[in-house]
N, C-alpha and C positions, 0 to 999 in steps of 0.2 A: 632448647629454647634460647634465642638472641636475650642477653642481659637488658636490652632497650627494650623489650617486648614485658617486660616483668610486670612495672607499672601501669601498662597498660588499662584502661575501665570497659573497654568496648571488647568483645571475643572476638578472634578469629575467625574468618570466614570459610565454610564449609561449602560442602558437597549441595548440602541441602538450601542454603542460603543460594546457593551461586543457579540453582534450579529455578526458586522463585521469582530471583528475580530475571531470567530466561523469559518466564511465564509473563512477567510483568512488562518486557519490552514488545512481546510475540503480543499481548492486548491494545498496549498503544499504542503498536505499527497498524492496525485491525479495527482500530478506533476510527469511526466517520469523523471525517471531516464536513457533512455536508451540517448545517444546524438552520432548523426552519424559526425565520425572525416571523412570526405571526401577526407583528405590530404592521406591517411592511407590506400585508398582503392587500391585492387588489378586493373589492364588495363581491364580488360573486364568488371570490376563493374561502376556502374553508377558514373558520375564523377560530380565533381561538378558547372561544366557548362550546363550539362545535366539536372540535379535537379531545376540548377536557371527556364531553360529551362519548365521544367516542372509547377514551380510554376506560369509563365507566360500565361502559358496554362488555369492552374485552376484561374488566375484572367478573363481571357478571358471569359471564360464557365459563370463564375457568372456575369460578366457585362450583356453575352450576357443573359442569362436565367432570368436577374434582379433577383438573389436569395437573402435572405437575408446576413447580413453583416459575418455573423455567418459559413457560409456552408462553405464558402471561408476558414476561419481558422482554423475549424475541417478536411476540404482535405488535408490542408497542414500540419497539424498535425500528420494527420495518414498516409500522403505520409512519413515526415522525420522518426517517429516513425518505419516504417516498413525498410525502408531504414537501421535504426540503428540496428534493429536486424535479420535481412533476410540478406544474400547475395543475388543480384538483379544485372541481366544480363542487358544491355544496351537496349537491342532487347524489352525488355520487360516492359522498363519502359512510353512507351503510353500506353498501356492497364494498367498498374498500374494509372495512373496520374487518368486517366477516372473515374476508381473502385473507388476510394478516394473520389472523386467527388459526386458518385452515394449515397456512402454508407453514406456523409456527408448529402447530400440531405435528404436524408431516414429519418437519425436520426434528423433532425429541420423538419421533418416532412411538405417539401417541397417538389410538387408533380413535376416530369419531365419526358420525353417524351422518355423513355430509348431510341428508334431508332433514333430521331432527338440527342440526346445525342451524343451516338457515331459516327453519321454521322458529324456533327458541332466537334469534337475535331480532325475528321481526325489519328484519333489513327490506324486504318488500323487493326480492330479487331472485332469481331460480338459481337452482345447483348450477347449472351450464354458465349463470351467469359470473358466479362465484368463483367456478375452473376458468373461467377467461380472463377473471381482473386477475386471478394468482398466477397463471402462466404472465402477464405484464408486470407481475411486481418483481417475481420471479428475473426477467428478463434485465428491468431497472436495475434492479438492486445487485444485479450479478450473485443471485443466490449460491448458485451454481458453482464456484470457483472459490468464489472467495470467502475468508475465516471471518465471522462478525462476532464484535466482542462488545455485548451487551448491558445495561448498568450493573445487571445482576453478577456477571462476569467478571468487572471491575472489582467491586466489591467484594469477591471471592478472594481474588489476588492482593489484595489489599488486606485483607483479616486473616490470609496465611504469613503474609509478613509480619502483621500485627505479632500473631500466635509464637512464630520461630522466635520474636523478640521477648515474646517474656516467657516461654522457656530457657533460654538464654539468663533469662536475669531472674527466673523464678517468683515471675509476679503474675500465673496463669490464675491464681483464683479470683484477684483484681479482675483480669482483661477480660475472666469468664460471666461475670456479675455486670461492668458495663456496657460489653456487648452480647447477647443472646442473641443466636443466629437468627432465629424463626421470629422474631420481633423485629430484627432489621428489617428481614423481609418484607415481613406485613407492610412495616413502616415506609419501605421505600418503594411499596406501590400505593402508596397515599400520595408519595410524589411525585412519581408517572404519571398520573392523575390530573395534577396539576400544571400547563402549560410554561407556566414561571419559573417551574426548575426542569422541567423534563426539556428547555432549553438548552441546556449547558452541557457539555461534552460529557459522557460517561464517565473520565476519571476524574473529574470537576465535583462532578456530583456526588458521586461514593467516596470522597475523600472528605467533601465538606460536612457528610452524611455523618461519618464515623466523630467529626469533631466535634456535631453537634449532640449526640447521644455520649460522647465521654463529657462534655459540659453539662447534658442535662444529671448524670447521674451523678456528678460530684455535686450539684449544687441540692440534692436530694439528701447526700448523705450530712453526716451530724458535722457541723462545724467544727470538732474539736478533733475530728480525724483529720483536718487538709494537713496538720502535719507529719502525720504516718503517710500517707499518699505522696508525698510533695514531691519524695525520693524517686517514687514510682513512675511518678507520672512525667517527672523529667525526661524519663526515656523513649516513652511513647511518644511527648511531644519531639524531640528530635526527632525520632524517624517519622513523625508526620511534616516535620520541617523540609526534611531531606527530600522526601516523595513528591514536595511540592515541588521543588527542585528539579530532580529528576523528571517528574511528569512535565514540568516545564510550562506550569500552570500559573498565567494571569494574576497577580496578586489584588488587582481590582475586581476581577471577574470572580476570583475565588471569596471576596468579603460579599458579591453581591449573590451570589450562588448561596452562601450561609446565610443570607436575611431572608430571602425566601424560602429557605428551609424552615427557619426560627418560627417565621408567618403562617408556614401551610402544616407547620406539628402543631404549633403551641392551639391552634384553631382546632386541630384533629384530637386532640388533648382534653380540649373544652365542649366537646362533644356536639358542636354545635351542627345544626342541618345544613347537609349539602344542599348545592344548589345544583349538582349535575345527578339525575337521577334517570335510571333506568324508565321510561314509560312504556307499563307493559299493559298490552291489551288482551285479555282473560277470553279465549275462545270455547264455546261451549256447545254442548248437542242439544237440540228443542227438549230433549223430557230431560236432562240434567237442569235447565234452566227452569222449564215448567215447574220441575221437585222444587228448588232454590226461591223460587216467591212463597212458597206457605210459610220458609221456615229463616225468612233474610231478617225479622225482626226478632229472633231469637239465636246472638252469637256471646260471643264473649271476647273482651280484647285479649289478645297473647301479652305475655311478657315482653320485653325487650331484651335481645341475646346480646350479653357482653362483649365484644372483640379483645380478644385477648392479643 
């Protein structure tokens, strides 16, 4: 070992380190550039209560179909992506929401039931019409060829470097208590959801995502720990510094990408009612609805199911 290397505080860069971040130039070269301004759109073009509208839809489909965590962020993906470079009629954006849906399906290589598909989204559109808008987004989007790197994506790459970093410094039971993978998730398709952040580039997002759940979770724990953490957390903010850097990320764009995060959690937090909801129309047979009048004044309210 070189005598100047002794002092050193930062490790050595490995095998492993030098892989991730491979992974991490191979997402933002794969990153669209197209970003749909929805302030900006003409009256007849999809607006952006429509869109939220829609994304509400594609979390629907995948609760209802149990698909994996994956399909849901590739729909939503290729719904904003086409949105940024098509003009796209209002009329027409259920059979788009669907297409997205199917062709995401496809590509995680999850199998579903095209007729029960479009039946359960209520898009008010046939299977053929479904295969035609997905062979055109298909087309658009250059499915076909090229690598698309998703916010879920990002996000991945971004929490393996997190992870390498405090192995390295052996502060994984920290990193493991502020970030839980399967609550990111959840949590950052509440922001998909949302037009205000599902604006902003996928490593815009999943970056400012992670800072805002490491600030929520310190400011949760007991005041008299910030100075056992303070060590810790020096490190993680550097390499979140550095990544900004690297990603070569807006310092404007990134403080406005975190208020609307702060806005559309701390909201989902306080558990307050959406205002984009699935409207679903209950289709029935004459003797199940015949049954259903003796007995519609005799129910009971359900519980309400926690979201974990």
């Amino acid at each position: 070992m070189d005598k100047h290397s002794k002092g050193r505080s930062w490790p050595m860069p490995d095998a492993g380190i030098k892989n991730i971040i491979f992974k991490l130039e191979e997402a933002l070269s794969n990153e669209s550039q197209f970003i749909c301004n929805y302030a900006e759109r003409k009256p007849w073009e999809v607006t952006m209560s429509a869109r939220d509208g829609a994304a509400h839809v594609l979390r629907f489909l995948k609760v209802w179909f149990d698909a994996p965590e994956g399909v849901f962020f590739s729909a939503v993906y290729y719904l904003d992506n086409f949105l940024a470079r098509m003009k796209v009629q209002e009329k027409f954006l259920p059979c788009l929401t669907v297409s997205c849906f199917n062709l995401a399906a496809q590509n995680h290589g999850f199998k579903i039931n095209t007729s029960h598909l479009v039946l359960l989204s209520q898009s008010k559109c046939s299977v053929k019409d479904m295969e035609r808008m997905s062979a055109i987004i298909t087309e658009k989007l250059n499915l076909g060829s090229l690598t698309n790197c998703n916010h879920l994506d990002q996000l991945q790459v971004f929490m393996d470097i997190f992870k390498y970093i405090a192995v390295q410094f052996k502060i994984q039971g920290l990193l493991n208590r502020m970030l839980q993978w399967q609550q990111l998730c959840t949590r950052l398709e509440i922001l998909l959801c949302d037009s205000s952040c599902a604006a902003f580039k996928p490593s815009v997002l999943a970056l400012a995502f992670i800072h805002f759940e490491m600030d929520r979770f310190l400011s949760k724990e007991n005041p008299k720990k910030s100075n056992y953490y303070s060590t810790e957390m020096f490190y993680i903010l550097a390499v979140m510094i550095e990544l900004q850097t690297l990603c070569n990320i807006n310092s404007s764009d990134y403080k406005t990408c975190f208020e609307n995060i702060t806005n559309v959690l701390k909201e989902y937090d306080r558990r307050t009612k959406t205002t984009h909801c699935q409207k679903l129309t209950w289709r029935f047979s004459i003797s199940t609805l015949a049954l259903s009048k003796f007995s519609q004044n005799y129910y009971s309210m359900l519980n309400t199911i926690t979201e974990e």
